[in-house]
C-alpha positions in Angstrom: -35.7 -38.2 -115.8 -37.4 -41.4 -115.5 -37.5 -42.0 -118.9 -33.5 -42.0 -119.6 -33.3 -44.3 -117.0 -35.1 -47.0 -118.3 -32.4 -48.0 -120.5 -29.7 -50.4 -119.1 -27.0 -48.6 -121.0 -27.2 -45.1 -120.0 -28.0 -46.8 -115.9 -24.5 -48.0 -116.5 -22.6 -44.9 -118.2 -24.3 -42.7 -115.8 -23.3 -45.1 -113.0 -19.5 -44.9 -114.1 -19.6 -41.1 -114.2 -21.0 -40.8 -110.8 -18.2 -43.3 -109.4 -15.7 -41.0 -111.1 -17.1 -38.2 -110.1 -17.0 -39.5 -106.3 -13.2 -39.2 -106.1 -13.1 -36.1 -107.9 -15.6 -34.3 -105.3 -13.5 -35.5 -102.6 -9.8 -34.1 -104.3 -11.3 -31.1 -105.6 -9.5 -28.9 -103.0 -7.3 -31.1 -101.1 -4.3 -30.3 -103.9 -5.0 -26.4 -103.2 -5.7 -26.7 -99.7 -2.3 -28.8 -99.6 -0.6 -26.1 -101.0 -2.2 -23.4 -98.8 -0.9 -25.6 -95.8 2.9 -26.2 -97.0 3.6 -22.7 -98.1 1.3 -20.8 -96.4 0.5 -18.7 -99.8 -2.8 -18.5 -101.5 -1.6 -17.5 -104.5 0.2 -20.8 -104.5 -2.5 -22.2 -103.8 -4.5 -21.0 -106.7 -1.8 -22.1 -109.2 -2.6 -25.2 -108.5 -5.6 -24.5 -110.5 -3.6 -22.8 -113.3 -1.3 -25.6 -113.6 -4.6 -27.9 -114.2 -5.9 -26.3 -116.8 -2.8 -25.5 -118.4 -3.4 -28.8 -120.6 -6.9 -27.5 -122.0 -5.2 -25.4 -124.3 -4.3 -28.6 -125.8 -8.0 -29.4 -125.9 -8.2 -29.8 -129.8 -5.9 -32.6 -129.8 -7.5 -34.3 -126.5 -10.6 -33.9 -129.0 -8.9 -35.4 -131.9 -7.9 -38.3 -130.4 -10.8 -39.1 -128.7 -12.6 -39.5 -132.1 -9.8 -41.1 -133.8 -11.1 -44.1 -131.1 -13.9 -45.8 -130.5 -14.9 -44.1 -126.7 -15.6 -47.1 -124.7 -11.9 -48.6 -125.1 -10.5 -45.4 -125.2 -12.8 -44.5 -121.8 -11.3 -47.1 -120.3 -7.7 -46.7 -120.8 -7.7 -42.9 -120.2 -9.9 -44.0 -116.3 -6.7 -46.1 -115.5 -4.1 -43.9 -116.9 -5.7 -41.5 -114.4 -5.3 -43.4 -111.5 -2.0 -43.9 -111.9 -0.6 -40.3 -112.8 -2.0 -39.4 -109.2 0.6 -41.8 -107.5 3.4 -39.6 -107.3 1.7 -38.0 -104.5 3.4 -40.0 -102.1 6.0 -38.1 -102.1 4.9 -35.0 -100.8 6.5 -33.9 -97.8 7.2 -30.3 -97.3 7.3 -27.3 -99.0 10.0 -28.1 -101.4 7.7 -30.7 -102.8 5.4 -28.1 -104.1 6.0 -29.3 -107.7 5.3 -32.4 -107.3 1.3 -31.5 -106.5 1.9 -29.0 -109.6 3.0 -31.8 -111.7 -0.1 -34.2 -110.7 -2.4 -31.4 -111.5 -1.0 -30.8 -115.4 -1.3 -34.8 -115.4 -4.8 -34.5 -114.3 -5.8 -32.1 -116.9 -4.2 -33.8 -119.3 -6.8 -36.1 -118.8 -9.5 -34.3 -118.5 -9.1 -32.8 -122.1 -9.4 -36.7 -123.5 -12.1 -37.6 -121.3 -15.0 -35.3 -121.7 -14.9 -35.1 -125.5 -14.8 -39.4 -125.0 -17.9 -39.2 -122.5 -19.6 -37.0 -124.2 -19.8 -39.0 -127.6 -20.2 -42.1 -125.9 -23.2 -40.4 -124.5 -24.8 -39.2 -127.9 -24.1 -42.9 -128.9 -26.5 -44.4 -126.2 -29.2 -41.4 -125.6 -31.8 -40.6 -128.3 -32.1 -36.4 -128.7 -34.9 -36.3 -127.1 -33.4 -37.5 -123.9 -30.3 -35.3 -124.0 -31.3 -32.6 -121.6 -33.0 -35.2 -119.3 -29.6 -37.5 -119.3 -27.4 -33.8 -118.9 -29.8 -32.5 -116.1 -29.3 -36.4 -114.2 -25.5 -36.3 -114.6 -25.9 -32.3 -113.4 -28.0 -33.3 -110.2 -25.7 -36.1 -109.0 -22.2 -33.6 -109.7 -24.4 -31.0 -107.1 -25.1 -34.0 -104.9 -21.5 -35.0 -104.5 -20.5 -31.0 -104.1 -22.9 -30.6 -101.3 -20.8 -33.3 -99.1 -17.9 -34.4 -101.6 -15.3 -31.4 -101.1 -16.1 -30.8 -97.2 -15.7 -35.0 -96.6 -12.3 -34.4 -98.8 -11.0 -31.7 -96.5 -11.7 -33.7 -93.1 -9.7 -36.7 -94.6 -6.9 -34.9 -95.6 -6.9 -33.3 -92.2 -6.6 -37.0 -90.5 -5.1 -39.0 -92.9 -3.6 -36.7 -95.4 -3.3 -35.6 -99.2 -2.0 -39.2 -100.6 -5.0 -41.2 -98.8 -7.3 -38.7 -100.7 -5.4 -39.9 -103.6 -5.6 -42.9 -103.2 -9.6 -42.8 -102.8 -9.9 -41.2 -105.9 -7.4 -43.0 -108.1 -9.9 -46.3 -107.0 -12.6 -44.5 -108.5 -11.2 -43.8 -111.9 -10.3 -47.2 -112.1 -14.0 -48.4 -110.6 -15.4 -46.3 -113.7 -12.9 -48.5 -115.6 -14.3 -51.4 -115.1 -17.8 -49.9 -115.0 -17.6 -48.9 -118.5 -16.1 -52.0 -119.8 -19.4 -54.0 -118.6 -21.3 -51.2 -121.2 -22.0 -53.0 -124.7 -22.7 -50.3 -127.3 -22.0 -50.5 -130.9 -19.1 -48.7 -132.3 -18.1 -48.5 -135.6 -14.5 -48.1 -136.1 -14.2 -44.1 -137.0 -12.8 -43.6 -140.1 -9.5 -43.0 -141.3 -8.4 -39.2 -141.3 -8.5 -37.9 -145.7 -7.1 -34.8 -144.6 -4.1 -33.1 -143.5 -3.5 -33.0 -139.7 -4.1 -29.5 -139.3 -7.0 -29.4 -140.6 -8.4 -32.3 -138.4 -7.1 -30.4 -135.4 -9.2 -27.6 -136.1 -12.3 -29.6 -137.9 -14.0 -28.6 -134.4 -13.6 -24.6 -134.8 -14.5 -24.3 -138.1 -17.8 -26.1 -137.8 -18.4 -23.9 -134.8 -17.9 -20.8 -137.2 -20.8 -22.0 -139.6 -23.2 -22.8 -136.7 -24.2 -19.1 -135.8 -25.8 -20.8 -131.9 -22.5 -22.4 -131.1 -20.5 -19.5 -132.2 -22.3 -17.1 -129.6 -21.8 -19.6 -127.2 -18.6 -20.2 -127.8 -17.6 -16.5 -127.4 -20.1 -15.7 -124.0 -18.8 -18.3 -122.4 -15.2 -17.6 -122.5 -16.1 -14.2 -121.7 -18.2 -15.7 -118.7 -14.9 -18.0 -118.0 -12.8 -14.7 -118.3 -14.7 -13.3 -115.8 -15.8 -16.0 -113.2 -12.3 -18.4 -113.0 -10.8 -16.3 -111.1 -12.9 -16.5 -107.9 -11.0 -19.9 -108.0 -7.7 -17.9 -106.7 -9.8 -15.3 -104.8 -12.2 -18.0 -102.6 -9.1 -17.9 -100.4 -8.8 -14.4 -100.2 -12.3 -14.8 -99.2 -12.4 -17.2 -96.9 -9.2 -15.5 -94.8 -9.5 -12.1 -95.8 -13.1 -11.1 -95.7 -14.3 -13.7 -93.6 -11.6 -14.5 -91.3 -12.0 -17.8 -91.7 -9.3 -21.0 -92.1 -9.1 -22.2 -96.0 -10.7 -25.4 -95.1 -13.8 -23.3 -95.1 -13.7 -23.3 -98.8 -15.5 -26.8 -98.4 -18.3 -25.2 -96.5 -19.2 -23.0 -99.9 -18.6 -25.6 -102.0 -21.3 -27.6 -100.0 -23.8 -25.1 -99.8 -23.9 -24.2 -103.7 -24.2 -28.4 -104.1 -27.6 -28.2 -101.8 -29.1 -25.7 -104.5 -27.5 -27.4 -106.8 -29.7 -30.4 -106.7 -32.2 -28.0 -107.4 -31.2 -26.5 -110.1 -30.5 -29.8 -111.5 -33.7 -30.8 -111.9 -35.0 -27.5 -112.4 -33.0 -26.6 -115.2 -35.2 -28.6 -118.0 -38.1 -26.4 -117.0 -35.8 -23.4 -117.8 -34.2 -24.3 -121.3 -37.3 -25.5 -122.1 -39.3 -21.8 -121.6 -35.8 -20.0 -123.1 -34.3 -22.1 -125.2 -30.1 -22.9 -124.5 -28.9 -19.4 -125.0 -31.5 -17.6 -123.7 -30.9 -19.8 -120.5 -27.8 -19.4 -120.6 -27.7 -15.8 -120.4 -30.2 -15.3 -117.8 -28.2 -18.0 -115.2 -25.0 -15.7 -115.7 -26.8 -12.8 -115.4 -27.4 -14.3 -112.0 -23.9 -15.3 -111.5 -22.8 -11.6 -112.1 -24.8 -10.2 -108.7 -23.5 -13.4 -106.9 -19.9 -11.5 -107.6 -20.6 -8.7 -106.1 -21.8 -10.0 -103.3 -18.6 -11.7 -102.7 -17.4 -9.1 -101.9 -19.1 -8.0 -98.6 -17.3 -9.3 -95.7 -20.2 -10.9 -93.8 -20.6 -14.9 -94.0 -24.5 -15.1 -94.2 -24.3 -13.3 -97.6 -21.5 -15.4 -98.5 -22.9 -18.3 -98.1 -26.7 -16.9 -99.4 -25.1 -15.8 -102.8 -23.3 -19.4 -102.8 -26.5 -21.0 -102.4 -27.8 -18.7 -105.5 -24.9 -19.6 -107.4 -25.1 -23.3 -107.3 -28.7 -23.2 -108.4 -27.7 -21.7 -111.6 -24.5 -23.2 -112.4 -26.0 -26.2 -113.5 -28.3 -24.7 -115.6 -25.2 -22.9 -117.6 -23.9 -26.6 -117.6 -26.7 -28.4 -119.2 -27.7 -26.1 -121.4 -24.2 -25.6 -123.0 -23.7 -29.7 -123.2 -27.2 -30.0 -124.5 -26.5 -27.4 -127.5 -23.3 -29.2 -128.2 -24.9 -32.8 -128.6 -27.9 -31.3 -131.0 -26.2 -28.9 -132.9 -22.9 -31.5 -133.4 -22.6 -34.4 -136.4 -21.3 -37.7 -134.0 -18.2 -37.8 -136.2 -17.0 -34.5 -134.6 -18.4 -34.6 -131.3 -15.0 -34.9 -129.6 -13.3 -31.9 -131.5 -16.2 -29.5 -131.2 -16.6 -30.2 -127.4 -12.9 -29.3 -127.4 -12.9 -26.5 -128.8 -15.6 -24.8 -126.8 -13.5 -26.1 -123.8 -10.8 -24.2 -125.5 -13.0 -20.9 -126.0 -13.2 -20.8 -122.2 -9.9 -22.1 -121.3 -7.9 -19.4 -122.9 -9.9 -17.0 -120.5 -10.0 -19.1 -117.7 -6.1 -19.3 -117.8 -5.6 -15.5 -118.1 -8.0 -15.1 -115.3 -6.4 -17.8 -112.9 -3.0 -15.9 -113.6 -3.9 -12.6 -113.5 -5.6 -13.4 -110.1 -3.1 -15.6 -108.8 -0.9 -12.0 -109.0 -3.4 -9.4 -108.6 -4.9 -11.4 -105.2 -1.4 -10.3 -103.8 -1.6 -6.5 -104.9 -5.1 -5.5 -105.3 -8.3 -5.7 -102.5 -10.4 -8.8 -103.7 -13.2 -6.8 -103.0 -12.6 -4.7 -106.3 -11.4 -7.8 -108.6 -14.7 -9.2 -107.7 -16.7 -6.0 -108.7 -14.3 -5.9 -112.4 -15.6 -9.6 -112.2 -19.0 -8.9 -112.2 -18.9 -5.9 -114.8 -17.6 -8.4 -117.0 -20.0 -11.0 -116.4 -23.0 -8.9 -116.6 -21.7 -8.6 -120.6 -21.3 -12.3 -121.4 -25.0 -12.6 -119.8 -26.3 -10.3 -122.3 -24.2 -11.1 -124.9 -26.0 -14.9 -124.8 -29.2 -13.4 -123.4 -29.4 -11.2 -127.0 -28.8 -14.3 -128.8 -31.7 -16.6 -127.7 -33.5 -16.4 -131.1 -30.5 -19.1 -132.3 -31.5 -21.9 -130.2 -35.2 -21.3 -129.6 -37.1 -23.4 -127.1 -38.8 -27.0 -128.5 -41.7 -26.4 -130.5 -40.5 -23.2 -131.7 -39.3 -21.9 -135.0 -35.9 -19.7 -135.3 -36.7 -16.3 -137.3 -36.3 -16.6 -141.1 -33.1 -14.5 -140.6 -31.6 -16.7 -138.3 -32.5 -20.2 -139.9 -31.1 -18.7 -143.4 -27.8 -18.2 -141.2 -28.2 -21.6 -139.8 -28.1 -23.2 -142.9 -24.7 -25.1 -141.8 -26.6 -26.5 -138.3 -27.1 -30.3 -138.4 -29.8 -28.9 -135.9 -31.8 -27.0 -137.9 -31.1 -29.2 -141.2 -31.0 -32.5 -140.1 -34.1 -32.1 -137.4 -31.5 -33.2 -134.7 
């Protein structure tokens, strides 16, 4: 990773990420734990993750908009706008005040849809190709980093001080990244101004998808993999109380140990994508994911906490892999739509999941959602497993049936 480092530019955007990401670490569960607290209800709890990624059905617009921009400015102003959409957390009292965390969360997403697709261009602006899995895999090890201590040190400050000094804490980082960013100088051109009808610039992201045969698969495994995995979200609570006994603040203690393998898998996943090419990593790190599933379900902490330390070795290989096919398969023009609409692609899932669980936690043993769960992510992993032969490791050649398919791919046309 040495080599992405030497330039100033990327120190500095990867520097603003990590400051971002700081605050995030430390919220991640305080607005669910919050919840757990004041209404005693795990399934409101785990709405509080439904209500944040209610907004990335909106993704294509967030996309849209973030190309219609030059991405440091608009970086900027979406940091600060951040910040202060948490505010409202002051008020929080009791249990009536439920809706108040509910609304910060939708706020929250709402900004999440605007600033990856922004990041991520900004990104492809400033690292060569070469670089992109070595700039993913950097950004990858310091997100594990932070989960290892990030969402446990959250949890023990909302305990003594509580939710709105969390808040507060993270709100200064968006606007540290703010200010971050604005000391990043990086030519921009102005993007240029939309020739077609707004529809059709919504959706510019999709339909280059459906001519690029790589992105398409991964577009439909990984809402299938979202499908099946989000709703673990709602059912680490169930977890946590029902199988292990345990308090919901021991959520955090999960969290942390997947970040310590994490790191790990971080800088191991280069090695990886580089022996199976995107896809064919891809498939193989869910594949992995779908035996961590099952054993979520056995009510002993040691294997709890062993299959959580499997998990967060491979997570960030499904990360970089999918960001890293994005950048190289994506014209810079549409970076911002075509990240959004494979956020979309496992969104749609991911919502269905969080609601279904949400209900079904209250109904049905969590032990047999989470063996459904891994049925259905044992498919996504071969569904992207079978596909590898679209995104070949570097140095090798895609089959003459597949590059003739390809044709569209600025990858395999343009050498990107």
């Amino acid at each position: 990773m040495r080599a992405v480092f030497a330039d100033p530019r990327y120190r500095l955007l990867f520097a603003s990420t990590v400051v971002g990401m700081v605050g995030d670490w430390l919220f991640v569960l305080v607005l669910g734990v919050w919840v757990k607290e004041l209404t005693g209800s795990s399934g409101a709890a785990g709405l509080t993750l439904l209500f944040g990624a209610l907004p990335l059905l909106f993704a294509p617009f967030g996309g849209l908009l973030a190309d219609r921009f030059r991405r440091r400015p608009f970086l900027i102003a979406a940091n600060l706008a951040n910040a202060v959409v948490l505010l409202p957390l002051a008020l929080v009292h009791d249990e009536g005040d439920v809706w108040l965390v509910y609304g910060v969360a939708v706020l929250l997403g709402f900004g999440r849809i605007v600033d990856g697709p922004a990041t991520g261009g900004l990104l492809k602006r400033v690292v060569p190709p070469e670089r992109l899995v070595e700039a993913n895999s950097a950004r990858q090890v310091a997100t594990q980093a932070l989960r290892l201590g990030g969402p446990l040190a959250g949890v023990g400050l909302y305990a003594f001080a509580g939710g709105f000094t969390v808040a507060v804490i993270n709100a200064a980082s968006f606007v540290s990244a703010a200010a971050l960013i604005a000391l990043l100088r990086v030519d921009e051109e102005a993007p240029p101004k939309p020739e077609s009808h707004f529809l059709d610039e919504v959706t510019a992201g999709f339909r280059f998808i459906a001519r690029s045969p790589a992105l398409r698969r991964a577009m439909a495994g990984t809402g299938l993999m979202t499908f099946a995995g989000a709703g673990l979200e709602v059912l680490i609570y169930a977890i946590t109380d029902t199988g292990l006994g345990r308090p919901p603040e021991f959520v955090a203690v999960i969290v942390a140990v997947m970040g310590v393998s994490g790191i790990v898998g971080g800088f191991g996943a280069k090695r990886v994508i580089a022996r199976l090419g995107e896809l064919g990593a891809s498939g193989a790190a869910v594949g992995v994911l779908a035996v961590v599933l099952a054993a979520f379900a056995v009510p002993s902490t040691p294997v709890v906490l062993g299959a959580s330390l499997i998990a967060g070795f491979v997570i960030p290989v499904i990360a970089i892999a999918g960001a890293t096919l994005i950048q190289r398969e994506s014209p810079h023009e549409l970076m911002g739509r075509i990240g959004a609409a494979t956020d979309v692609a496992a969104i749609a899932p991911q919502l269905i999941s969080l609601a279904g669980g949400a209900y079904l936690v209250t109904v049905v043993s969590h032990q047999v959602l989470l063996a459904a769960m891994a049925v259905v992510m044992g498919g996504a992993a071969a569904y992207l497993f079978l596909g590898r032969r679209l995104s070949p490791p570097a140095g090798e050649s895609a089959s003459p049936s597949d590059r003739s398919s390809s044709a569209a791919s600025p990858r395999r046309s343009s050498g990107r």
